[in-house]
C-alpha positions as CSV (number, residue, x, y, z in Angstrom):
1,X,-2.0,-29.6,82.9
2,X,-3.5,-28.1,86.3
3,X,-4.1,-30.4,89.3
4,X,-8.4,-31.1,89.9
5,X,-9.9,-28.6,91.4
6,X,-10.6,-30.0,95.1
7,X,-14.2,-29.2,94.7
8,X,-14.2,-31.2,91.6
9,X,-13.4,-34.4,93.9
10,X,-12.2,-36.4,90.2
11,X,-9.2,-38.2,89.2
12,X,-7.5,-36.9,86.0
13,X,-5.2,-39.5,84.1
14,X,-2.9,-37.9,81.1
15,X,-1.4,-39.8,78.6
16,X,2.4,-38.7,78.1
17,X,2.1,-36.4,75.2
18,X,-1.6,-37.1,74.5
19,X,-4.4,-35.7,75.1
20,X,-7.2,-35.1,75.8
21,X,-7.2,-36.3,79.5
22,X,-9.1,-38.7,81.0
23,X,-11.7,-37.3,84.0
24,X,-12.3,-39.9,86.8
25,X,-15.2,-39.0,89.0
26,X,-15.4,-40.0,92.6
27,X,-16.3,-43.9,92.8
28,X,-15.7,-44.6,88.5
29,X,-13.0,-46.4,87.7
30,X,-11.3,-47.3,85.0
31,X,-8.9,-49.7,82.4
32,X,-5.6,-48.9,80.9
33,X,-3.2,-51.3,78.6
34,X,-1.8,-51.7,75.2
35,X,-3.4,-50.5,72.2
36,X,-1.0,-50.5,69.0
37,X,2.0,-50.0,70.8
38,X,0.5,-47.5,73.1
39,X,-0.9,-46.8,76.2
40,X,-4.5,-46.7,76.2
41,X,-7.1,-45.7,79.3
42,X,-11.1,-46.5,78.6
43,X,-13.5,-48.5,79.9
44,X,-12.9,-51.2,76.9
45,X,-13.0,-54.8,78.9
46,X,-10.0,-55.4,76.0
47,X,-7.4,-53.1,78.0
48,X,-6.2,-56.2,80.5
49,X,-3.1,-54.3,82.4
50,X,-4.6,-52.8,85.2
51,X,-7.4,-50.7,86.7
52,X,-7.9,-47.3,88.2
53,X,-10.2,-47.0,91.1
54,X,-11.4,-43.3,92.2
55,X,-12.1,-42.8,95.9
56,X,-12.7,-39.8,97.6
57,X,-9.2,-37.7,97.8
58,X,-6.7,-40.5,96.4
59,X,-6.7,-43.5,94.4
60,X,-6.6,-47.2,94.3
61,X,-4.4,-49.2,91.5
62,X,-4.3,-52.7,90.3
63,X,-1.9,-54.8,88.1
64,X,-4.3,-57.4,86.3
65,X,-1.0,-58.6,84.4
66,X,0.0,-62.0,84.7
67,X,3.9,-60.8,85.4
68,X,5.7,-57.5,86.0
69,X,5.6,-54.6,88.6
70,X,4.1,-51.2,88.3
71,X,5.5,-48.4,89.9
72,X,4.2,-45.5,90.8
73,X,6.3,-42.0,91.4
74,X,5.4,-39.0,93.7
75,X,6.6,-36.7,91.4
76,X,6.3,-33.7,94.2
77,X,8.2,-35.4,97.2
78,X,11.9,-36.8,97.5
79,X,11.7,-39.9,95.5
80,X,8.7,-42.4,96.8
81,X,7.3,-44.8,95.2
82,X,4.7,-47.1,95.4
83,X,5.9,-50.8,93.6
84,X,2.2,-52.5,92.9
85,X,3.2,-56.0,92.1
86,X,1.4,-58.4,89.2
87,X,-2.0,-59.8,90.3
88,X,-2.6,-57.0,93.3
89,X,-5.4,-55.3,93.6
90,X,-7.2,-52.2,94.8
91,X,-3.9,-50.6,96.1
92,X,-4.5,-47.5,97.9
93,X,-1.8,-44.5,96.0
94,X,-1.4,-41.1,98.3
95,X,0.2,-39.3,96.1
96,X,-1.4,-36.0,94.6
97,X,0.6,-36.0,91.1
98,X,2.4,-39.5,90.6
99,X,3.8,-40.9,87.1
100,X,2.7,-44.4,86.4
101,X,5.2,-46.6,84.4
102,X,4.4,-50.0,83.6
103,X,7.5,-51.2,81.7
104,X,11.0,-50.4,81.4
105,X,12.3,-49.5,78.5
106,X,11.8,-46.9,75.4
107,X,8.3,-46.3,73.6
108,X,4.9,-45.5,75.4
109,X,5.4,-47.1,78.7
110,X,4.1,-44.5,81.2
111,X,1.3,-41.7,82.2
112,X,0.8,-39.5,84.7
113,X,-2.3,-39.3,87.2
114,X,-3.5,-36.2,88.8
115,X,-5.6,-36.7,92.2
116,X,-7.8,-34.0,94.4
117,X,-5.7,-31.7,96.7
118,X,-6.7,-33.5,100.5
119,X,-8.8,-31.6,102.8
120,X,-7.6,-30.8,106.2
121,X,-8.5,-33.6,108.8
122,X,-7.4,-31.6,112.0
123,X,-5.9,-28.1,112.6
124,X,-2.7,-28.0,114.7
125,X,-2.8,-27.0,118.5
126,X,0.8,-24.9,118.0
127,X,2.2,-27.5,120.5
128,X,5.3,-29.4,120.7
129,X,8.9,-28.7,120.3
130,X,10.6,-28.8,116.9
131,X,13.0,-31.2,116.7
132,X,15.6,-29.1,114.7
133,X,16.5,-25.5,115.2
134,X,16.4,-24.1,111.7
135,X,18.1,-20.8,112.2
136,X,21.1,-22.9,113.7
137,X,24.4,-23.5,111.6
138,X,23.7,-27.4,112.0
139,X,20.6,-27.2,109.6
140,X,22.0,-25.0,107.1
141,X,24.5,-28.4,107.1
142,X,22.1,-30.6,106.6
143,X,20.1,-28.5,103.9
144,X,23.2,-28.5,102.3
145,X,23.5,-31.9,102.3
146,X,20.1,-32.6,101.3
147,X,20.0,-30.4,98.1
148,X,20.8,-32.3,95.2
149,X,17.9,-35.0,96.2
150,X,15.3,-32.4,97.3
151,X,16.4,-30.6,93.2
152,X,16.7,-33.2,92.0
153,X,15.0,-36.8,93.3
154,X,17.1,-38.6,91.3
155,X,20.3,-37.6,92.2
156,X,22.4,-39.9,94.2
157,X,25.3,-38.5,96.4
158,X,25.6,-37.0,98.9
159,X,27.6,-34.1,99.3
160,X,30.8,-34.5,101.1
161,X,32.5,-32.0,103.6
162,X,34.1,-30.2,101.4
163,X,31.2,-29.9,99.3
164,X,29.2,-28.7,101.9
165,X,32.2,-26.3,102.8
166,X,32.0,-24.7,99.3
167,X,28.5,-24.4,98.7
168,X,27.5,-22.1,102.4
169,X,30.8,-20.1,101.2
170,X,29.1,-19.4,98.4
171,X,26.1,-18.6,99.9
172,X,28.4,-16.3,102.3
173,X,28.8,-18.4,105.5
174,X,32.2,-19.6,105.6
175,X,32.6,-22.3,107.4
176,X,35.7,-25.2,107.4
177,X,35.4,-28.5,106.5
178,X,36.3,-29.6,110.3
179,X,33.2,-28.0,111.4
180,X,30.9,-29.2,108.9
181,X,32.4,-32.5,110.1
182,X,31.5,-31.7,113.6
183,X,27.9,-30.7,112.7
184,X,27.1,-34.4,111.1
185,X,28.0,-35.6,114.3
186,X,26.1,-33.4,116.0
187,X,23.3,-34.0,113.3
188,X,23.5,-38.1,113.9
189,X,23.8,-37.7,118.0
190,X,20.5,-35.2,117.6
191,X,18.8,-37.8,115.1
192,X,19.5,-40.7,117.5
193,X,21.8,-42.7,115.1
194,X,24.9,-44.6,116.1
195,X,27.0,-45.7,113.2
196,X,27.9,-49.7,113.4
197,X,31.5,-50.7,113.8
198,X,34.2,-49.8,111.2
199,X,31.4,-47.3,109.6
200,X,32.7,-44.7,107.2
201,X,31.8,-40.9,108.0
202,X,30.0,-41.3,104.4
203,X,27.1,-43.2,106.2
204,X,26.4,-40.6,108.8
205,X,26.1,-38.3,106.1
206,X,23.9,-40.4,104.2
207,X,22.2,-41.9,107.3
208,X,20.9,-38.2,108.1
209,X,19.7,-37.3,104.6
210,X,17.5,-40.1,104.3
211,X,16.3,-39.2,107.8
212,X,15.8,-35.7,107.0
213,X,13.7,-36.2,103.6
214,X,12.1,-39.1,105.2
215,X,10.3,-37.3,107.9
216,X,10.0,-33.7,106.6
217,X,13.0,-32.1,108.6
218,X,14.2,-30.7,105.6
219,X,12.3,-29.2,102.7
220,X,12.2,-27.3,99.7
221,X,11.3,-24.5,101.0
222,X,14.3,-24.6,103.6
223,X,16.7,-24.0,99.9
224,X,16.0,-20.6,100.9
225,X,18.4,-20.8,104.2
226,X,21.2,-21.1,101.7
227,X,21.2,-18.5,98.3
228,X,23.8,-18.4,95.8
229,X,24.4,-20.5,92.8
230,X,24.4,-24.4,93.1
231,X,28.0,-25.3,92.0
232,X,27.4,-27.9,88.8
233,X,28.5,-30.8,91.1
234,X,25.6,-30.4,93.4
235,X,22.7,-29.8,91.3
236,X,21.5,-33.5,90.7
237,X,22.3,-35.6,88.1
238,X,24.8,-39.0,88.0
239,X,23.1,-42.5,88.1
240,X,20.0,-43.1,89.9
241,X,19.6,-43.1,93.6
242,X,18.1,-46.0,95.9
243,X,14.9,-44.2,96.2
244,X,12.6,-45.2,99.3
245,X,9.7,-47.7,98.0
246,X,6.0,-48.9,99.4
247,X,6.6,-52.4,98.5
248,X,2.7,-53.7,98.2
């Protein structure tokens, strides 16, 4: 399934291994709820769960169920979420492709949502000052540190020194656990975070990733800064991580 066109200006909503999808128009909305077990989208005043608003280049949601909380994924960033409690209504969603689930559980419980790409509001001047030097050794740190979440959103540790060691070796930079040390130090002093009392060095490291992924510092497109194969340990996977949520 392709993203709308952004000339198209419509909302696409595709059931999980259904089809055909369902084209929203600009300024139509929308039902969704249970139909024999199954998620169902129409316009049938039966389907009570929630509503689907189109407007302009994102969407509104509302849960019209008496108890539970939707949530909606980005499924293109580094784990957001929006949680749309029971009995809100017309919550705005800024995600371009985002999974709606409405239970938890097995069976048909989710579908995915497809918005217009957003138009440019402003071009940029080429001013300011980056805030990170990414051709320095302290990035390549902290893209190592951030790649298991940024491959996979799920995952939930963060790499530790020697982790970090291993993987630029790998990727031909050798460089000691000491000094990888030393750059998340640097990394925290440059971010402008101070570790409270009797803090493990495990919070810096995971103080700067969520930093990093929460603003934009680091991104996919920064993997490229370190080639090589991802050692198994690194690629993602283990429980679920404490993702950052919209609460609404």
């Amino acid at each position: 399934m392709s993203r709308a066109e952004p000339a198209a200006r419509s909302v696409l909503i595709c059931l999980d291994g259904r089809s055909p999808a369902v084209e929203l128009p600009d300024g139509d909305s929308v039902r969704f709820g249970w139909r024999a077990g199954e998620i169902t989208v129409g316009t049938d005043r039966a389907l009570t769960a929630g509503r689907i608003d189109a407007f302009g280049d994102y969407w509104l949601m509302s849960n019209c169920g008496a108890a539970g909380t939707y949530c909606v994924e980005n499924l293109e960033g580094a784990g957001e979420y929006v949680k749309v409690r029971s009995g809100r209504a017309g919550v705005p969603i800024p995600f371009e492709l985002s999974r709606v689930t409405l239970t938890v559980g097995a069976g048909s419980n989710s579908f995915t949502v497809y918005a217009p790409e957003r138009r440019p509001t402003a071009e940029p001047d080429g001013g300011g000052v980056p805030l990170l030097d990414e051709e320095s050794r302290y990035f390549q740190v902290l893209v190592c540190l951030c790649e298991p979440r940024l491959r996979d959103c799920g995952a939930a540790a963060v790499p530790t020194p020697a982790q970090v060691s291993a993987r630029l070796s790998a990727a031909g930079v050798p460089l000691g656990r000491s000094a990888v040390n030393y750059h998340i130090d640097y990394l925290c002093k440059k971010l402008g975070t101070a570790p409270p009392r009797g803090m493990t060095r495990a919070w810096k490291r995971d103080t700067v990733v969520t930093l990093a992924l929460k603003f934009d510092l680091v991104r996919p497109e920064h993997l490229g800064l370190i080639p090589g194969r991802v050692p198994g340990r690194l690629s993602g996977g283990g429980s679920p991580a404490a993702r950052p949520a919209l609460h609404v």
